[in-house]
TIVO-2410 file (N, C-alpha, C; in nm, 3 decimals):
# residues 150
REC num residu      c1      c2      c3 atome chaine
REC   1      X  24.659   8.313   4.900     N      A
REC   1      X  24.778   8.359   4.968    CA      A
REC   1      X  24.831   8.252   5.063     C      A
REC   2      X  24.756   8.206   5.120     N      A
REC   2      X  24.785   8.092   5.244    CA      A
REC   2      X  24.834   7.933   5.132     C      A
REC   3      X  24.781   7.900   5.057     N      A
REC   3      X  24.884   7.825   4.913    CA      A
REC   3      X  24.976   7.855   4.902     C      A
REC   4      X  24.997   7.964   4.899     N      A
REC   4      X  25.164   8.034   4.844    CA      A
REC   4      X  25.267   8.056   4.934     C      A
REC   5      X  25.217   8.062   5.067     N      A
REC   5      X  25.254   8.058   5.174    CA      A
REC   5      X  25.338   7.889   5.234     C      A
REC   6      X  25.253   7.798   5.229     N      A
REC   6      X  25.221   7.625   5.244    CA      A
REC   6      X  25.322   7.621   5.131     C      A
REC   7      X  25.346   7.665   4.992     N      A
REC   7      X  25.431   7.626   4.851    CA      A
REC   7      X  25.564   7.653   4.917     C      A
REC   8      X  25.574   7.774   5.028     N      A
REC   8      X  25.680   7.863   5.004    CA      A
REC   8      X  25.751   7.751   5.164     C      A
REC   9      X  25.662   7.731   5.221     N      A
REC   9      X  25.753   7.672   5.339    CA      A
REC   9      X  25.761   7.513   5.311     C      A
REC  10      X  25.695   7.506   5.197     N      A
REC  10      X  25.731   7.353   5.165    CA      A
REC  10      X  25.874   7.342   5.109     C      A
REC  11      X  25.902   7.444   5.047     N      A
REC  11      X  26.027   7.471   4.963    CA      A
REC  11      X  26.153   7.460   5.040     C      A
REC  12      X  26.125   7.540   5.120     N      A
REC  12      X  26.229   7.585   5.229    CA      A
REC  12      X  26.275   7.449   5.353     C      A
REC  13      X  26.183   7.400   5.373     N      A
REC  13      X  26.172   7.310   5.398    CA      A
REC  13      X  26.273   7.171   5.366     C      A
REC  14      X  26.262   7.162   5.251     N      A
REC  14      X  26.288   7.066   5.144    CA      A
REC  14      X  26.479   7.090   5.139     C      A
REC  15      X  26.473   7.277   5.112     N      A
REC  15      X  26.622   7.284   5.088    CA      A
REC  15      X  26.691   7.269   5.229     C      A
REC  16      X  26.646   7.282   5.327     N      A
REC  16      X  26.689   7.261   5.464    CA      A
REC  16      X  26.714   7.134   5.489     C      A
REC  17      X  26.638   7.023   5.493     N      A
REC  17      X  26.648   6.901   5.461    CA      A
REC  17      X  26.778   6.861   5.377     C      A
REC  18      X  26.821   6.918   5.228     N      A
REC  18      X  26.864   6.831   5.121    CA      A
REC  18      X  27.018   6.899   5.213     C      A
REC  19      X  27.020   7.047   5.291     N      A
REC  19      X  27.168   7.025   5.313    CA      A
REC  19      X  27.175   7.009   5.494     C      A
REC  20      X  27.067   6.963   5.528     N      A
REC  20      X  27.093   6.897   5.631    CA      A
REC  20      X  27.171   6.708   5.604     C      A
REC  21      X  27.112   6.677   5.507     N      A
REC  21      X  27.170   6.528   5.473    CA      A
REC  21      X  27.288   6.544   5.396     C      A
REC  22      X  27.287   6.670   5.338     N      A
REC  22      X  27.462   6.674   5.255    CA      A
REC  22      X  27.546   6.701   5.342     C      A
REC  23      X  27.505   6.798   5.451     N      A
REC  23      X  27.638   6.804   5.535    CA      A
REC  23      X  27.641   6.656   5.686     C      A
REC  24      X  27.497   6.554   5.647     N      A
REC  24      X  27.562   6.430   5.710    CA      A
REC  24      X  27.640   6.378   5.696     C      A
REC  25      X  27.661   6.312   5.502     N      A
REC  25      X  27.767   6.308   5.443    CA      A
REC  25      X  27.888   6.350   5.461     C      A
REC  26      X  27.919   6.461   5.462     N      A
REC  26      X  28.047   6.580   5.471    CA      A
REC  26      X  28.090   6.493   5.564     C      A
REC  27      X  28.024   6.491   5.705     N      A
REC  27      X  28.075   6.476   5.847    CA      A
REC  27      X  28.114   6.319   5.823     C      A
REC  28      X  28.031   6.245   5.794     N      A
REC  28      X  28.071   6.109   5.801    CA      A
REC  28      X  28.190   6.047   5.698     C      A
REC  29      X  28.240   6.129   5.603     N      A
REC  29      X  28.301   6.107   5.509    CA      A
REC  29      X  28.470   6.140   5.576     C      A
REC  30      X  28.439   6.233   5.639     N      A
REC  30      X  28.544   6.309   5.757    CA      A
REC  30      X  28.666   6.183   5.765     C      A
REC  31      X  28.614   6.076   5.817     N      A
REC  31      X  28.719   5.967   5.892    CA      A
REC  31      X  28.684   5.881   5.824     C      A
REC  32      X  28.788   5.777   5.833     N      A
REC  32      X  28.759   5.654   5.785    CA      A
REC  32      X  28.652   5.598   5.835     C      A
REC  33      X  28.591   5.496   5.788     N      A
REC  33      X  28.464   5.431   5.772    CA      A
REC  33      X  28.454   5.298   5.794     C      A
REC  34      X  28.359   5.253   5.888     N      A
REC  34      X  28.407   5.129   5.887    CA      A
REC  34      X  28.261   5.054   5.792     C      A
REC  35      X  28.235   4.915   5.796     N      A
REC  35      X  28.147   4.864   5.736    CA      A
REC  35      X  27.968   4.936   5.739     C      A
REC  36      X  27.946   4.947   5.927     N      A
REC  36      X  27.875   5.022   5.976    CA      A
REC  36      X  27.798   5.164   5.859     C      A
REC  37      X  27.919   5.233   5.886     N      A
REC  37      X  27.929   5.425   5.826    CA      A
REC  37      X  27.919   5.348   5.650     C      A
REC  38      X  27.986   5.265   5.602     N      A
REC  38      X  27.930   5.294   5.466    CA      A
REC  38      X  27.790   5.195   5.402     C      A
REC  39      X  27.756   5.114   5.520     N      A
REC  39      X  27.584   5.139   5.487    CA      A
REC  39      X  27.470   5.240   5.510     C      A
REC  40      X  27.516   5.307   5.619     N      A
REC  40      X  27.475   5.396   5.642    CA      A
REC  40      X  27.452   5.535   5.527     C      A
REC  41      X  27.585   5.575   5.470     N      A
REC  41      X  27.625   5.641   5.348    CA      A
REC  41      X  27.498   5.614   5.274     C      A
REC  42      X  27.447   5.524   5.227     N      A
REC  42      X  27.343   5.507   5.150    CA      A
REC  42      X  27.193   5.521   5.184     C      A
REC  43      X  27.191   5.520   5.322     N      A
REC  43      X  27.083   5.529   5.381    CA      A
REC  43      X  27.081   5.674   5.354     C      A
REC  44      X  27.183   5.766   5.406     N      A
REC  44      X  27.184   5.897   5.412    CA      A
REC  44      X  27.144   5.960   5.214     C      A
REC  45      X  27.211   5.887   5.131     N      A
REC  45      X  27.212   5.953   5.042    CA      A
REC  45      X  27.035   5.910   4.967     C      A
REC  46      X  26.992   5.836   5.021     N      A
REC  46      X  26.867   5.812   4.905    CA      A
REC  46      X  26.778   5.921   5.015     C      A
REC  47      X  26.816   5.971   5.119     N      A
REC  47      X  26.734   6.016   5.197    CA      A
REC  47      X  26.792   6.218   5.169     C      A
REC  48      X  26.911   6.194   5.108     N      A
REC  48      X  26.890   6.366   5.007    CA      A
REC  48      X  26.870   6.365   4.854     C      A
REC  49      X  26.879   6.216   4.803     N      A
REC  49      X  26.828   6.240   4.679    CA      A
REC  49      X  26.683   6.291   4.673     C      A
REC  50      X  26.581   6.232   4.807     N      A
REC  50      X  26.432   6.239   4.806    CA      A
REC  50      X  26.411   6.374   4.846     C      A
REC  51      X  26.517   6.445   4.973     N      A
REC  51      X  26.491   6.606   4.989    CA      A
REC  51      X  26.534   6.682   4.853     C      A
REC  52      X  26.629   6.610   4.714     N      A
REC  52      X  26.632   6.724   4.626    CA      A
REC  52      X  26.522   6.700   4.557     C      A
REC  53      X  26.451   6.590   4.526     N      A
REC  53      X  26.337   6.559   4.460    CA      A
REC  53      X  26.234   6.700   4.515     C      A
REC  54      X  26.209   6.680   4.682     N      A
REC  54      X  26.132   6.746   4.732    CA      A
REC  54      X  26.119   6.901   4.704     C      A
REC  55      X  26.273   6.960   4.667     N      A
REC  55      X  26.321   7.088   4.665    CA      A
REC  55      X  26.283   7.107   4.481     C      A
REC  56      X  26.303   7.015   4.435     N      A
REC  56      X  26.260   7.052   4.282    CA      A
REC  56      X  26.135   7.044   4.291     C      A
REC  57      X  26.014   6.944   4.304     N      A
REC  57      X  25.891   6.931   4.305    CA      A
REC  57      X  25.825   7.067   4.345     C      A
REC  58      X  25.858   7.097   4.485     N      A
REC  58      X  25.803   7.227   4.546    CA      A
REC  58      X  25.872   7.349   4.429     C      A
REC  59      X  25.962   7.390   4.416     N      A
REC  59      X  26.026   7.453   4.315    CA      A
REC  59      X  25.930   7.508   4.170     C      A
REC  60      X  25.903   7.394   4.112     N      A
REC  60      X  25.843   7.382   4.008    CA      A
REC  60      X  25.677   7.380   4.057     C      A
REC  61      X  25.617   7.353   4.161     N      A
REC  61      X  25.539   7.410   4.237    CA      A
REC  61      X  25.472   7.572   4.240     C      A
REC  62      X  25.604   7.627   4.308     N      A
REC  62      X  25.623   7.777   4.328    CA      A
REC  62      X  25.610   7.845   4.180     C      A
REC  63      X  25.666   7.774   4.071     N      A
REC  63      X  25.719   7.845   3.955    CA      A
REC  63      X  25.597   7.813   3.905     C      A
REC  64      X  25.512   7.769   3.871     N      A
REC  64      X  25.331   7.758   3.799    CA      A
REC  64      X  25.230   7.780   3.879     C      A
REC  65      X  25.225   7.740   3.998     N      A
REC  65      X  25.100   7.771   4.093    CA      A
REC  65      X  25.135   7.896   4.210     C      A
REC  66      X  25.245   7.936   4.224     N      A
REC  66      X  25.280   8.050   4.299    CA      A
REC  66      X  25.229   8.199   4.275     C      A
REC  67      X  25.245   8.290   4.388     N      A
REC  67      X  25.195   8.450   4.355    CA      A
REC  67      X  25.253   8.483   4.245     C      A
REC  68      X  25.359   8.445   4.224     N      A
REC  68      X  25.472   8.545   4.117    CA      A
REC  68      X  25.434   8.534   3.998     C      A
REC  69      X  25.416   8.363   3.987     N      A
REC  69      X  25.426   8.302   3.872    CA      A
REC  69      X  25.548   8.258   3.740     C      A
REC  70      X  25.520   8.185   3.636     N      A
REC  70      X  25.642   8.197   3.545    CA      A
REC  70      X  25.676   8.278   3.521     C      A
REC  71      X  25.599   8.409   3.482     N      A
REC  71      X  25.678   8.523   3.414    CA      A
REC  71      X  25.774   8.585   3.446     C      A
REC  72      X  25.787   8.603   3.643     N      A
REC  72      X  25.813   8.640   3.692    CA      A
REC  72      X  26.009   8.566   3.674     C      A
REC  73      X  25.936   8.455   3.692     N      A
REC  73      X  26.046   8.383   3.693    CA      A
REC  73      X  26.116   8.342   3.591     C      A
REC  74      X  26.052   8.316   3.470     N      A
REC  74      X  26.111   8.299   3.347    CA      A
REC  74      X  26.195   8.418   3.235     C      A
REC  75      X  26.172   8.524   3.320     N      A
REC  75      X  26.245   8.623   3.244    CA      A
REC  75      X  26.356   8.693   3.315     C      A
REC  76      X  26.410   8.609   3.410     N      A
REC  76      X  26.513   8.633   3.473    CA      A
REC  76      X  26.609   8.553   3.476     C      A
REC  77      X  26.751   8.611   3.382     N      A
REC  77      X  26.861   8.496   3.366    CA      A
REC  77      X  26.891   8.465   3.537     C      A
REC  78      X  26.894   8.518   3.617     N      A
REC  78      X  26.965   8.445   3.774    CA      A
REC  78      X  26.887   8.335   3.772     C      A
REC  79      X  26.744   8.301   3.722     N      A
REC  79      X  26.700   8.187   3.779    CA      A
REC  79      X  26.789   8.070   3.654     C      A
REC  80      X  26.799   8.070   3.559     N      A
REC  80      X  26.857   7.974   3.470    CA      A
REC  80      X  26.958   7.959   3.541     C      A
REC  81      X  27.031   8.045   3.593     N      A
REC  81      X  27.132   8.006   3.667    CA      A
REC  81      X  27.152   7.938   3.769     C      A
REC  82      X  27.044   7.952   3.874     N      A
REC  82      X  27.007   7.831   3.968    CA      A
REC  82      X  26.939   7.720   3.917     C      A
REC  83      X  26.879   7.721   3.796     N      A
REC  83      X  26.803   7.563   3.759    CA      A
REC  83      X  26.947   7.502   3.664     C      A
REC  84      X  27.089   7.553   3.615     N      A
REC  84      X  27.162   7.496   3.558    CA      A
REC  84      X  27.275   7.440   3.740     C      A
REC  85      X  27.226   7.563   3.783     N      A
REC  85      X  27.373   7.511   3.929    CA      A
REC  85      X  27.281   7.372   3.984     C      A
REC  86      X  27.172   7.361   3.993     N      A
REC  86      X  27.065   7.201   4.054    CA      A
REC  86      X  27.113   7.108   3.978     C      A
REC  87      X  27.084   7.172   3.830     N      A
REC  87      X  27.105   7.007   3.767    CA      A
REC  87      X  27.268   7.012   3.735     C      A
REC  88      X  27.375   7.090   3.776     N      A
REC  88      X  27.484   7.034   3.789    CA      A
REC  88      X  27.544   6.922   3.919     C      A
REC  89      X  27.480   7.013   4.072     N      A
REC  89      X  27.456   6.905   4.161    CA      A
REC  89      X  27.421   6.806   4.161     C      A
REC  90      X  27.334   6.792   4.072     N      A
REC  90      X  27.257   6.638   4.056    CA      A
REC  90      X  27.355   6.586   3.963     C      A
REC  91      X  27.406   6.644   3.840     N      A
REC  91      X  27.531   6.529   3.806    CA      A
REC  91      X  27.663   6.508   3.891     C      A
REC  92      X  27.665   6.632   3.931     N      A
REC  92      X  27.777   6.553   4.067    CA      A
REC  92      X  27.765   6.477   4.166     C      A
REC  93      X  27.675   6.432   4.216     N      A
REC  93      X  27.607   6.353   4.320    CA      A
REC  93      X  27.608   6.208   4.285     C      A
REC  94      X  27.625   6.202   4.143     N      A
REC  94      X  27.616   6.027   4.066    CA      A
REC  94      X  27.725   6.039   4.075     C      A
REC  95      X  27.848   5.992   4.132     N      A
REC  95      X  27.978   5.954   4.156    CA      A
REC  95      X  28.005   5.908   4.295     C      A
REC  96      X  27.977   6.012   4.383     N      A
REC  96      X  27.909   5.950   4.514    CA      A
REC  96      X  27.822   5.865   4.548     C      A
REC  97      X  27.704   5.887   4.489     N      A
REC  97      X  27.633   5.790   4.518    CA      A
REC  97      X  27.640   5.641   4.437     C      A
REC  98      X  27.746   5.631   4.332     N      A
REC  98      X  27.760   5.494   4.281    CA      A
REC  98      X  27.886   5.443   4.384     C      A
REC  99      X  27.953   5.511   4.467     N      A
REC  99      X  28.078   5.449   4.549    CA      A
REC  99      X  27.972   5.417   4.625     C      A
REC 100      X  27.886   5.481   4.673     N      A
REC 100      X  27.853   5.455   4.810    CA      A
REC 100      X  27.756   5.324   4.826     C      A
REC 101      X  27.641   5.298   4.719     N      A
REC 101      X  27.625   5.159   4.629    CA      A
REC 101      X  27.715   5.049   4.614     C      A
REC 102      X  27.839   5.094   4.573     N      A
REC 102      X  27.946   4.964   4.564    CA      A
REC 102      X  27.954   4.907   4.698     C      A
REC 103      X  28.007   5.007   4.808     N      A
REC 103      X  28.064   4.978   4.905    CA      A
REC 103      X  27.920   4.938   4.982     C      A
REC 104      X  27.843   4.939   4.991     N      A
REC 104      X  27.745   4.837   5.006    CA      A
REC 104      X  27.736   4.708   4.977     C      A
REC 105      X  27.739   4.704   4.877     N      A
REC 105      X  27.729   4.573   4.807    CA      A
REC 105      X  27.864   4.507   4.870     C      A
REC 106      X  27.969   4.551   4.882     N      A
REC 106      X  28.085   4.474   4.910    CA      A
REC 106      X  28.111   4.456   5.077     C      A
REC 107      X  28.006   4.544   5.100     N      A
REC 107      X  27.965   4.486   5.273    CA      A
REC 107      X  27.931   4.391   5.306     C      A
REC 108      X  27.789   4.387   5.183     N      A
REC 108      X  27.694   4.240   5.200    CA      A
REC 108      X  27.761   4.125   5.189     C      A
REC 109      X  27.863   4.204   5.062     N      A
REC 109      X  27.941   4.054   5.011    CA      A
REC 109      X  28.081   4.006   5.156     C      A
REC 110      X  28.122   4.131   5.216     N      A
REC 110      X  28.216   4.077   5.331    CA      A
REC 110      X  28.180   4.176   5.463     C      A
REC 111      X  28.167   4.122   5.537     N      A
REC 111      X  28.095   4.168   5.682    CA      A
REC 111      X  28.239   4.241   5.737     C      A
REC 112      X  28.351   4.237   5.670     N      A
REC 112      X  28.458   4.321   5.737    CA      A
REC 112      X  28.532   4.403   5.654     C      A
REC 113      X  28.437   4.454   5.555     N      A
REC 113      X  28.501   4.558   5.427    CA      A
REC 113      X  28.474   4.670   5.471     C      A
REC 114      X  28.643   4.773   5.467     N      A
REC 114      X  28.630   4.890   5.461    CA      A
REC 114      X  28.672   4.982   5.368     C      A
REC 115      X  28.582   5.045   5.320     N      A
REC 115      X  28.599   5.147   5.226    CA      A
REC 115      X  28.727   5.164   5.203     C      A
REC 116      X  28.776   5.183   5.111     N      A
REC 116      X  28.954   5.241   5.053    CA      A
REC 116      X  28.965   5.376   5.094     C      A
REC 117      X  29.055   5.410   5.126     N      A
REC 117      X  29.076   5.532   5.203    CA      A
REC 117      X  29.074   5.658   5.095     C      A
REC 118      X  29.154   5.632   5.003     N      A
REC 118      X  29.167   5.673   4.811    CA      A
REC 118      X  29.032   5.742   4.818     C      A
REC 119      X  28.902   5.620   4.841     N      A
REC 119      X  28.761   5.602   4.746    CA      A
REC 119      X  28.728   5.740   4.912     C      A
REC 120      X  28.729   5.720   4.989     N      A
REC 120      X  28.673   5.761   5.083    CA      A
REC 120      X  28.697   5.988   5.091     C      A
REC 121      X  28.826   5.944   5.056     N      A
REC 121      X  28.853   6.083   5.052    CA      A
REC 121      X  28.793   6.156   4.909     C      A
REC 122      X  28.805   6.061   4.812     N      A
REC 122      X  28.751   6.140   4.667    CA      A
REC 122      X  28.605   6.142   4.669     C      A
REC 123      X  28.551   6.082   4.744     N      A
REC 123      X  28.406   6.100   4.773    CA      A
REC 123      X  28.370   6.199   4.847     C      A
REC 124      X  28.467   6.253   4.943     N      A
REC 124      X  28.431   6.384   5.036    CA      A
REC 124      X  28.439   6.482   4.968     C      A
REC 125      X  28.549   6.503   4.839     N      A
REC 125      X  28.556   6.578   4.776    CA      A
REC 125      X  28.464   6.652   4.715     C      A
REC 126      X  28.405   6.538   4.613     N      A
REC 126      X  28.291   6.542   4.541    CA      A
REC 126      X  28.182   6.606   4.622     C      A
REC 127      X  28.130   6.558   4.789     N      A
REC 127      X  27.992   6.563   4.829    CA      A
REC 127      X  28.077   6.732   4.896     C      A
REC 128      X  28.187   6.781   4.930     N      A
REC 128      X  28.200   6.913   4.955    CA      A
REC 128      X  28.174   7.001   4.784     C      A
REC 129      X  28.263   6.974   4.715     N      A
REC 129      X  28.175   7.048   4.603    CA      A
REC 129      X  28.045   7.086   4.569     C      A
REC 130      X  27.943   6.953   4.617     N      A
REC 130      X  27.775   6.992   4.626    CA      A
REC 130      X  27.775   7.064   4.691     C      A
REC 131      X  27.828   7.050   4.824     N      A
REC 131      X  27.746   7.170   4.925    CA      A
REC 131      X  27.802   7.243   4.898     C      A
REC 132      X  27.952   7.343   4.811     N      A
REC 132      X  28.000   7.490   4.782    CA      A
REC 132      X  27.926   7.482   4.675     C      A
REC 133      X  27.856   7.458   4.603     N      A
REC 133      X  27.772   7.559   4.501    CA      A
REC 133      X  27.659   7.492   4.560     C      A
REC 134      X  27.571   7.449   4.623     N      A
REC 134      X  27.441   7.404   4.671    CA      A
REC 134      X  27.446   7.529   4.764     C      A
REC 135      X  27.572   7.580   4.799     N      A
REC 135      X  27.515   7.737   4.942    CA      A
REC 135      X  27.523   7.821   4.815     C      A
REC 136      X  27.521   7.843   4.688     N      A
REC 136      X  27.531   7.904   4.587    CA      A
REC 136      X  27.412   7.938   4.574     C      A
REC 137      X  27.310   7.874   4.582     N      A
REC 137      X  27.096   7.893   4.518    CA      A
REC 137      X  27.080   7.971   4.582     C      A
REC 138      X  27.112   7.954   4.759     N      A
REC 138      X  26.989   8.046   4.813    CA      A
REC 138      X  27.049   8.193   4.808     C      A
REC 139      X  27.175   8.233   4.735     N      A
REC 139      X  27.224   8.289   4.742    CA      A
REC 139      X  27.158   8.391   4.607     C      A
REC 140      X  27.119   8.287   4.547     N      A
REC 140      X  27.088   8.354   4.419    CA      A
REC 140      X  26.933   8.344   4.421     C      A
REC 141      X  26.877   8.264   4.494     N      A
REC 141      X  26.760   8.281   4.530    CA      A
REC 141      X  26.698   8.461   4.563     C      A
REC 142      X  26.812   8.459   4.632     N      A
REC 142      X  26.790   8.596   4.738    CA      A
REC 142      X  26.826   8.725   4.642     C      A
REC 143      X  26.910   8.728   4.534     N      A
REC 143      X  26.906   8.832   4.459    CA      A
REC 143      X  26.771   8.814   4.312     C      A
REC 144      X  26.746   8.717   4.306     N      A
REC 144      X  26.618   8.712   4.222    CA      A
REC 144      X  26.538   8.774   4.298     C      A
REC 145      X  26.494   8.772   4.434     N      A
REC 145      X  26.355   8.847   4.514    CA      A
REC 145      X  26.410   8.978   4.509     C      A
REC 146      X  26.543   9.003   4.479     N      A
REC 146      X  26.586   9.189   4.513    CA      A
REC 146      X  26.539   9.247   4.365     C      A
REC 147      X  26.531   9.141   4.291     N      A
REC 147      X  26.526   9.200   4.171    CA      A
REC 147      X  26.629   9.215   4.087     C      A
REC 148      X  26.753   9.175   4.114     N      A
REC 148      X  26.851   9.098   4.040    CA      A
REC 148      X  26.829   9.080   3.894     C      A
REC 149      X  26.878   9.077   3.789     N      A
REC 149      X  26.866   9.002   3.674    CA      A
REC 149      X  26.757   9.067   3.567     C      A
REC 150      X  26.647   9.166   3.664     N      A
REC 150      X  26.604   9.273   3.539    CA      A
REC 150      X  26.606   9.361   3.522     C      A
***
């Protein structure tokens, strides 16, 4: 019980984390940017790619070594529905995170490059879309424990 417990706040944990660093993003994406804010951008983003790592690892954790177990979980369409809404986040997140890579690189390459305003705003776009269906899981998290879906 105390495993499942340690699984369950590792989890929670993890998703707290991944939209504590998405809504760093959000905020910093807000205003223009100077050289500073878009190295930073990258610092921030390898540091929620590793909290979604963390949130899947524990996840898949919960889902084989947990009280419930697979069954529990595998015979409920809401959860396909949260493991298809993750790995849609995660393909939306590669668009952002390849601007935010460039504009790195074009830092290194000029110590007074600022992000395009264009690139800056379509990137907020993108990282607000993660977080409106990323507040989508725990949402659906929470009707899988009601019993949702059987």
């Amino acid at each position: 019980m105390i495993f499942d417990a340690l699984l369950a706040y590792f989890h929670y944990t993890s998703i707290f984390l991944l939209f504590a660093f998405l809504t760093v993003e959000a905020m910093l994406l807000r205003n223009p940017l100077d050289a500073a804010a878009a190295r930073l951008m990258v610092r921030v983003d390898i540091w929620y790619f590793a909290a979604a790592m963390c949130a899947l690892a524990s996840g898949l954790l919960r889902l084989f070594f947990g009280v419930k177990g697979a069954a529990f979980y595998g015979g409920n369409p809401v959860f396909y529905v949260k493991i298809v809404l993750f790995a849609a986040i995660g393909i939306l997140s590669v668009w952002p995170t390849r601007t935010f890579i460039r504009w790195r690189r074009a830092c290194n390459a000029d110590a007074h490059f600022v992000p395009p305003e264009d690139e800056r705003r379509k990137a907020r776009r993108w990282v607000m879309m993660e977080v409106h269906l990323a507040a989508l899981i725990p949402l659906l998290a929470v009707l899988m424990a009601r019993g949702v879906g059987y």
